[in-house]
C-alpha positions in Angstrom: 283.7 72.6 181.5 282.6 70.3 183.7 280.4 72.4 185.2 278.9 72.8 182.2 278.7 68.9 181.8 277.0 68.6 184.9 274.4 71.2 184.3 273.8 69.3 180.8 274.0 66.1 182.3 271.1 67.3 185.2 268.8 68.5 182.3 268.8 65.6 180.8 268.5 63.7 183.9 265.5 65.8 184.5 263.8 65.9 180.5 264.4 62.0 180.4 262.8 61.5 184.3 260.2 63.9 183.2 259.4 62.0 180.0 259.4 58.7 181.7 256.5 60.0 183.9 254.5 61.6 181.9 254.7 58.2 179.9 253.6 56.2 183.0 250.8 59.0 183.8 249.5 59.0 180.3 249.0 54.6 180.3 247.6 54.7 183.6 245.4 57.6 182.6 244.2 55.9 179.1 242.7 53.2 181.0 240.1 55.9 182.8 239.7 57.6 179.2 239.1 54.3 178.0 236.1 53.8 180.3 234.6 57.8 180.4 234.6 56.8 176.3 232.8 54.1 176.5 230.3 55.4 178.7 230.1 58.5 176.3 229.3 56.3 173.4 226.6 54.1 175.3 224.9 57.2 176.2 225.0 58.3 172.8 223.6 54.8 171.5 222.0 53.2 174.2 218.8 54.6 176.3 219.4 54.9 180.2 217.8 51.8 181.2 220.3 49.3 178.4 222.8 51.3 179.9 221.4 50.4 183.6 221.7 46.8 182.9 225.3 46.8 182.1 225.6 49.2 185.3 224.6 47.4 187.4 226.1 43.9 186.9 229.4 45.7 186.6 228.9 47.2 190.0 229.1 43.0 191.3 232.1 42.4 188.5 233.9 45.5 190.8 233.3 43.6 193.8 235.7 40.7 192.3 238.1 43.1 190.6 239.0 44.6 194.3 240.9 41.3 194.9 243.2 42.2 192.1 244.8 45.3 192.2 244.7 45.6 196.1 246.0 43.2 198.8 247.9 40.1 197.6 249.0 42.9 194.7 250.2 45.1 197.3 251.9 42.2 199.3 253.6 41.6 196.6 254.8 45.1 195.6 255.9 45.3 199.9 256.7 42.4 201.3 260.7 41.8 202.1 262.4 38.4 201.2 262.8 36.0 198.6 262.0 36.9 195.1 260.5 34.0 193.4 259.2 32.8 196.6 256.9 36.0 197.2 255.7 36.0 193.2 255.1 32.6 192.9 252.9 32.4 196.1 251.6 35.9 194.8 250.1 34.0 191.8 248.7 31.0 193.5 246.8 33.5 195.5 245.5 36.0 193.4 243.9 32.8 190.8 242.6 31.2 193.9 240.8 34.2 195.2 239.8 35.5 192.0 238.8 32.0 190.3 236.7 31.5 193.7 234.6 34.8 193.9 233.8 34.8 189.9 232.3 31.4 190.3 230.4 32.2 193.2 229.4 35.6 191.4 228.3 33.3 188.2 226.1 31.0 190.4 224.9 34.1 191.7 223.7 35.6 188.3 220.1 34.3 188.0 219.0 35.0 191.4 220.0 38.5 190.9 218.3 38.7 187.8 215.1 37.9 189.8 215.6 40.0 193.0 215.7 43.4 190.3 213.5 42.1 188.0 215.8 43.1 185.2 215.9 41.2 181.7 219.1 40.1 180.1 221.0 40.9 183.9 222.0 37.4 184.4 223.7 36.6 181.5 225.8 39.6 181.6 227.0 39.0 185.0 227.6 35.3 184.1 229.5 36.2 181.3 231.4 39.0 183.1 232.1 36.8 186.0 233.6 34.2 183.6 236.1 37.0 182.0 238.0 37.9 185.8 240.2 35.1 186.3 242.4 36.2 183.1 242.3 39.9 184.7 243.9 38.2 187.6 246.9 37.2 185.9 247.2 40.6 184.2 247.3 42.6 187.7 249.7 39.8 189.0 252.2 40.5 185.9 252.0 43.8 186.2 252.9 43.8 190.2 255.3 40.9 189.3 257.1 43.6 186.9 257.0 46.6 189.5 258.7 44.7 192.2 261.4 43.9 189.7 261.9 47.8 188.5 261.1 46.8 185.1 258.6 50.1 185.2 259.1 51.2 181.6 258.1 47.9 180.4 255.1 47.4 182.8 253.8 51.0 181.4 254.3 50.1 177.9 252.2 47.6 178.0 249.9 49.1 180.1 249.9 52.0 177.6 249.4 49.1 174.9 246.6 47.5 176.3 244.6 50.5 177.2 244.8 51.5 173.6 243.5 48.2 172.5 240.8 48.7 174.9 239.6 52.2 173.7 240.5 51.3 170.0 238.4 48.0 170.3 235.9 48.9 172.9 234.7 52.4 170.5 234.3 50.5 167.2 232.0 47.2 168.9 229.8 50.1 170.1 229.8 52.4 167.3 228.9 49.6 165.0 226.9 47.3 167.3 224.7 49.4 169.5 224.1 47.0 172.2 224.8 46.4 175.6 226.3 42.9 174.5 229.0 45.2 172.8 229.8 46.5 175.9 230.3 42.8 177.4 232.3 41.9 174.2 234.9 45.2 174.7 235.7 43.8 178.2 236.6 40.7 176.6 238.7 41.8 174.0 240.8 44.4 176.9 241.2 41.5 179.2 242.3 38.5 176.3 244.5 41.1 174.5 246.1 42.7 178.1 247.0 38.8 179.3 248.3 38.1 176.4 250.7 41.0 176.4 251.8 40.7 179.9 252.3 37.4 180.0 253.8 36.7 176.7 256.0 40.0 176.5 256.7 40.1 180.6 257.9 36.9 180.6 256.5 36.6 183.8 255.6 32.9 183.6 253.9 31.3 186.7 256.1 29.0 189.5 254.8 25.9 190.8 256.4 27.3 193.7 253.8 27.7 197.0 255.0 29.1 200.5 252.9 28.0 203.6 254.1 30.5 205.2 254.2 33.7 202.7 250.9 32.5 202.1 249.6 32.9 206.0 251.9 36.5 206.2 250.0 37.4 202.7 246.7 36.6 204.1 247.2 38.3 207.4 248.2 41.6 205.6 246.1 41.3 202.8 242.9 40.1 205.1 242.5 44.1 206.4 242.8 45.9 203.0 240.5 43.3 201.3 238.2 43.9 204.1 238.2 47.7 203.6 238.1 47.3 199.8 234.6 46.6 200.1 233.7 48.6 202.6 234.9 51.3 200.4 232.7 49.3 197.2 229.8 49.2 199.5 230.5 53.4 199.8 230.6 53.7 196.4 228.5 51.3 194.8 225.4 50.7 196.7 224.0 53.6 195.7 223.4 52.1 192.1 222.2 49.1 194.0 219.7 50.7 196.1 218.5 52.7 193.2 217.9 49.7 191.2 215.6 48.3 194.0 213.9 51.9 194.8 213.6 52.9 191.0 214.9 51.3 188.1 217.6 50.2 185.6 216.6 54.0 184.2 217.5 55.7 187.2 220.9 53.5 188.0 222.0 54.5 184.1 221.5 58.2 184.9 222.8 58.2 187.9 225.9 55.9 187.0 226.5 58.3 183.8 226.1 61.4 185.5 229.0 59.8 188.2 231.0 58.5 185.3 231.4 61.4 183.0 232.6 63.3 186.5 234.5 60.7 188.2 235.9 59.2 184.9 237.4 62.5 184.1 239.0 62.9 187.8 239.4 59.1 187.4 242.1 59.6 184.4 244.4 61.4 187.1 243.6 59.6 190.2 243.5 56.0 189.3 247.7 56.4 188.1 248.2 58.4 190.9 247.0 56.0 193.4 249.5 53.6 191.6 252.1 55.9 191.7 251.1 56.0 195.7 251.5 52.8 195.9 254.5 51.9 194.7 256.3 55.3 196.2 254.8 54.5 199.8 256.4 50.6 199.4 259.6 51.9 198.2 260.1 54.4 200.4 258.7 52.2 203.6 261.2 49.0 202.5 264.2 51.9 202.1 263.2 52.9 206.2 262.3 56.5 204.4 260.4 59.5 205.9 256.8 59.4 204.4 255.7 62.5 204.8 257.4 64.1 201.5 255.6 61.5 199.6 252.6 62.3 202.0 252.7 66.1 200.7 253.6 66.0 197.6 250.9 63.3 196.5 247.9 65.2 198.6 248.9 68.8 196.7 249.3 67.3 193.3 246.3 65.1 193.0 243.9 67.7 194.5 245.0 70.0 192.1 244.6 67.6 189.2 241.5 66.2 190.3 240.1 69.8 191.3 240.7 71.3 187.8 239.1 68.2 186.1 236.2 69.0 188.0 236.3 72.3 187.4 236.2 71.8 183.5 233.0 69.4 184.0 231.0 71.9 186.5 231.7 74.4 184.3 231.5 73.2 180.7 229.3 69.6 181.2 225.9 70.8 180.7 226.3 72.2 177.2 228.5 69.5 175.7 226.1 66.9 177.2 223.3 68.7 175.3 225.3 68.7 172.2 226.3 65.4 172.0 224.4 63.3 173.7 220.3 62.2 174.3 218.1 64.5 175.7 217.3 62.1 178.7 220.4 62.5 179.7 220.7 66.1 181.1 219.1 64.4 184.2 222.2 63.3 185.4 223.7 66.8 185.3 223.3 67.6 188.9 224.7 64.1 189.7 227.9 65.5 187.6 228.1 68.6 189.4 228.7 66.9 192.9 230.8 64.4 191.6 232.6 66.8 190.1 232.9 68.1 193.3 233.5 64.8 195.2 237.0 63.9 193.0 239.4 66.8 194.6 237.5 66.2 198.4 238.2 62.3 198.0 242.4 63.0 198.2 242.8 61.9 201.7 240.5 58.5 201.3 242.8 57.6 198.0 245.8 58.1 200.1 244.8 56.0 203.7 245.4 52.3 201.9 248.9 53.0 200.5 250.5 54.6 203.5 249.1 52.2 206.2 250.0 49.3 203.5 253.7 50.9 203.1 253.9 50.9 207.2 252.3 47.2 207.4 249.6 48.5 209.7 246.2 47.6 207.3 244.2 47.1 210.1 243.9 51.0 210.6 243.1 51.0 206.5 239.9 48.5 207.6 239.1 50.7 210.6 239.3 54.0 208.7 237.0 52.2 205.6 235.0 50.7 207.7 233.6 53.9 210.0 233.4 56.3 206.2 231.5 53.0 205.1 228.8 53.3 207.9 228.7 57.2 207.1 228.3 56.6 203.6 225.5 53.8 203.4 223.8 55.4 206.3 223.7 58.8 204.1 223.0 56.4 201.0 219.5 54.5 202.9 218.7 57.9 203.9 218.7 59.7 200.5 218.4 56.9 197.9 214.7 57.0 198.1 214.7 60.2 197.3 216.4 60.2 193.8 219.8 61.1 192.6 220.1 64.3 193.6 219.9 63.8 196.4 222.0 61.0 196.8 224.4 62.3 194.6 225.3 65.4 197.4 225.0 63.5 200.3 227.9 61.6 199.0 230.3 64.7 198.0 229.5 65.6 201.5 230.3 62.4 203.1 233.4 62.0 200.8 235.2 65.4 202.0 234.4 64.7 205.9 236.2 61.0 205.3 239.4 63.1 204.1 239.6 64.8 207.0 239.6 62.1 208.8 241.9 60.5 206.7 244.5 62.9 207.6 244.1 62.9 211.2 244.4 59.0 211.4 247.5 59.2 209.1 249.2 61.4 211.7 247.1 59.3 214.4 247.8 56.3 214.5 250.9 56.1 211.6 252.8 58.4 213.1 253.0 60.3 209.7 254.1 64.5 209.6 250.9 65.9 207.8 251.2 69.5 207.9 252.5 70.0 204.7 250.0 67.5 203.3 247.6 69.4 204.6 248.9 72.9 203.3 249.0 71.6 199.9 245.5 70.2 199.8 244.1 73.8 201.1 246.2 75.2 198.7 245.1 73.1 195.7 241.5 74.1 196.7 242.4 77.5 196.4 244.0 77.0 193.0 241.0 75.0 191.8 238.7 77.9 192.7 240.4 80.2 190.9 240.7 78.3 188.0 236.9 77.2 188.3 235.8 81.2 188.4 238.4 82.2 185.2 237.1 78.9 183.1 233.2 81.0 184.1 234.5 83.8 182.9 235.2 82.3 179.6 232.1 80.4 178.9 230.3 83.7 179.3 232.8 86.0 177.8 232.4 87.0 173.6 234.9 84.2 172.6 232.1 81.9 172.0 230.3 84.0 170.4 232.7 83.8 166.8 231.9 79.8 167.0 229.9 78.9 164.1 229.3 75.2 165.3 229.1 73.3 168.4 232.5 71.6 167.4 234.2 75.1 167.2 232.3 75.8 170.6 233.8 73.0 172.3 237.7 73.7 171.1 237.4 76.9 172.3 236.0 75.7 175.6 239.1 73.2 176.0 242.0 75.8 174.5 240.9 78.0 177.3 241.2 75.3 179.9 244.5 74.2 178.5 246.0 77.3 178.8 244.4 78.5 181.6 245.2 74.9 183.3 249.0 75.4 182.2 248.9 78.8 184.2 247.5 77.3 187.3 250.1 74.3 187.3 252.8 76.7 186.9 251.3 78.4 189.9 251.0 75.0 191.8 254.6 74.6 191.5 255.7 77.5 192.4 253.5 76.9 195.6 255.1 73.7 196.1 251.7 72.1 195.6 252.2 70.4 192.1 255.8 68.5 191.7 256.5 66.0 189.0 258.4 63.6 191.3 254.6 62.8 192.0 254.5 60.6 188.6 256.5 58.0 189.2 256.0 54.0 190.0 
């Protein structure tokens, strides 16, 4: 009998543990889907070089949005003392900084405008730079509501703003086919998510300042800030150079081609590198072993990531040309190594959280800051050759940087990363197989009973479901996938 209590009371345990994280996985994940939407619909309404514009002044709005969600975030998530003391100085931080950069990012706008020779630029970026400060206080909430375990309410209303976001975001550019609708949709995420957060959270700002949490904040914040943008100058500058080299044209292709890849691998790596970061500062404050975390993050977002990718190599170029303006298929071959790039990028995603967890972020800013090098050098040399180009010289320079990550992880943190390791080369091999049976399918007969491209497309994404389900099943049998992975 009580056996049998037990065994009842363990499923449960598991179902409601299992729930809860797919919950969490699914708000983190709708924030990505919100974006890969987006993009969808402005390449449906808007022509590459409208869609440029906005590209490119989002690429400086990102450069302010890294002093969000990383350092003074991650301070607070980590750091060890007094409660109120931490979050209160955590706030006064995070406006400072933020409030700071958008203005200098505002006064910056014009002379931007100039140096690409790009109409409308300007006032986009002004009016982008004006919308950050109230994104500040959202991240700040949300960390404020981590570090006090209240993680079902954090992801309902981070499941609750995300929805807002795709809900509002779709309809401005379905019915106002402009660029400015795209400006308007960040506006009506980042009022509605503030309002949520703070209202519902009840995480009301202190007038409370420590001197000295302040200086500790800075000192461990100062690295992964640093590295933050080496890692934006990795990503970004491509679209940057691009716009000097080319145009606005060829920074919209290139950026949708990236987007409809990385937004897809984006949905399952952006919550898992939240997960990581909250599981790497739990564990590190409880004096845990970080290699289990280590392992089972690596296997389960490469396999994630790899299938995602998978599903887009495979299936991208068709549904592109059904859905979307011709110009478009361009930016195929950008997708393909992108595509790529999302399951070779595990160890990189991984560096920050674990050297944050063990207080060492200098070794996150010397890790960013020799890929960075790598990865404008590769970005000079192939920009002025056009996307393709640049597109897989960056999935090349992105897999070397995860190897690297894992030796520096077992370096210089002192971290066990032979199971990580294992499970990243087995999630390769899973992805691989599941990237030659999803082939199979697109050239089998099964597509051959569609009588429209709708009917095309659901059987392309029943086959990857089921095939997908198979391969996860496979992945945990392998140890590779484990749903202890989705929670934070």
């Amino acid at each position: 009998m009580n056996t049998a209590a037990m065994s009842n009371g363990g499923l449960r345990q598991f179902r409601q543990r299992g729930g809860l994280a797919l919950f969490a996985f699914t708000a983190r994940a709708l924030e990505q889907a919100a974006t890969l939407v987006m993009t969808l619909l402005a390449a449906r309404f808007l022509m590459p070089a409208e869609f440029g514009v906005f590209t490119l002044a989002n690429v400086f709005v990102i450069l302010v949005q890294t002093l969000t969600y990383t350092g003074v975030f991650q301070f607070i998530l980590a750091a060890k003392g007094d409660e109120d003391k931490i979050v209160s100085t955590g706030f006064w931080l995070i406006v400072l900084l933020v409030g700071t950069a958008s203005l200098v990012l505002a006064a910056a706008a014009y002379p931007l405008q100039w140096l690409f020779s790009t109409p409308d630029l300007g006032l986009v970026l002004v009016l982008l730079a004006l919308a950050q400060p109230a994104a500040a206080l959202v991240a700040w909430s949300s960390a404020t509501l981590l570090r006090r375990r209240e993680v079902a309410r954090n992801f309902r209303f981070v499941f609750l703003e995300n929805l807002v976001a795709l809900v509002s975001g779709a309809l401005l550019l379905w019915y106002w086919h402009s660029l400015y609708a795209l400006v308007a949709a960040r506006y009506a995420r980042i009022a509605f998510g503030a309002a949520l957060f703070m209202l519902g959270g009840r995480t009301w700002p202190n007038p409370g300042f420590n001197v000295a949490l302040a200086r500790k904040a800075a000192v461990f914040s100062s690295n992964l800030y640093g590295s933050r943008f080496l890692a934006f100058l990795s990503r970004y500058s491509g679209d940057v150079l691009l716009g000097l080299f080319h145009s606005t044209a060829d920074v919209g292709l290139y950026r949708f081609g990236n987007r409809v890849a990385t937004g897809a691998t984006d949905i399952l790596s952006q919550p898992m590198s939240n997960f990581a970061s909250t599981q790497f500062g739990s564990a590190a404050r409880q004096e845990q072993d970080l290699a289990p975390v280590l392992a089972r993050l690596s296997g389960t977002i490469a396999l994630l990531t790899g299938m995602v990718g998978a599903v887009i190599i495979v299936f991208g170029e068709p549904v592109v040309s059904a859905l979307f303006q011709p110009s478009y298929l361009a930016a195929m071959v950008v997708t393909y190594a992108m595509g790529l790039r999302g399951v070779a990028g595990v160890g990189q995603m991984l560096v920050e959280p674990v050297f944050a967890a063990l207080d060492r972020t200098s070794w996150v800013m010397a890790y960013n800051f020799i890929t960075a090098i790598a990865s404008i050098a590769a970005i000079v040399a192939a920009a002025p050759f056009g996307i393709e180009v640049l597109a897989w010289s960056q999935a090349g320079v992105v897999f070397l940087s995860t190897l690297w990550a894992f030796h520096l992880i077992r370096w210089k943190g002192g971290v066990r990363v032979g199971e990580a390791v294992r499970n990243f080369i087995l999630a390769c091999l899973l992805t691989l197989i599941f990237g030659l049976a999803l082939l199979a399918v697109k050239h089998s007969d099964l597509t051959a009973i569609a009588s429209s491209v709708g009917m095309t497309l659901a059987i392309y994404l029943s086959a990857s479901a089921v095939l997908a389900l198979a391969v996860l099943f496979l992945g945990a049998r392998w140890r590779v996938f484990s749903l202890d992975a989705f929670s934070g």
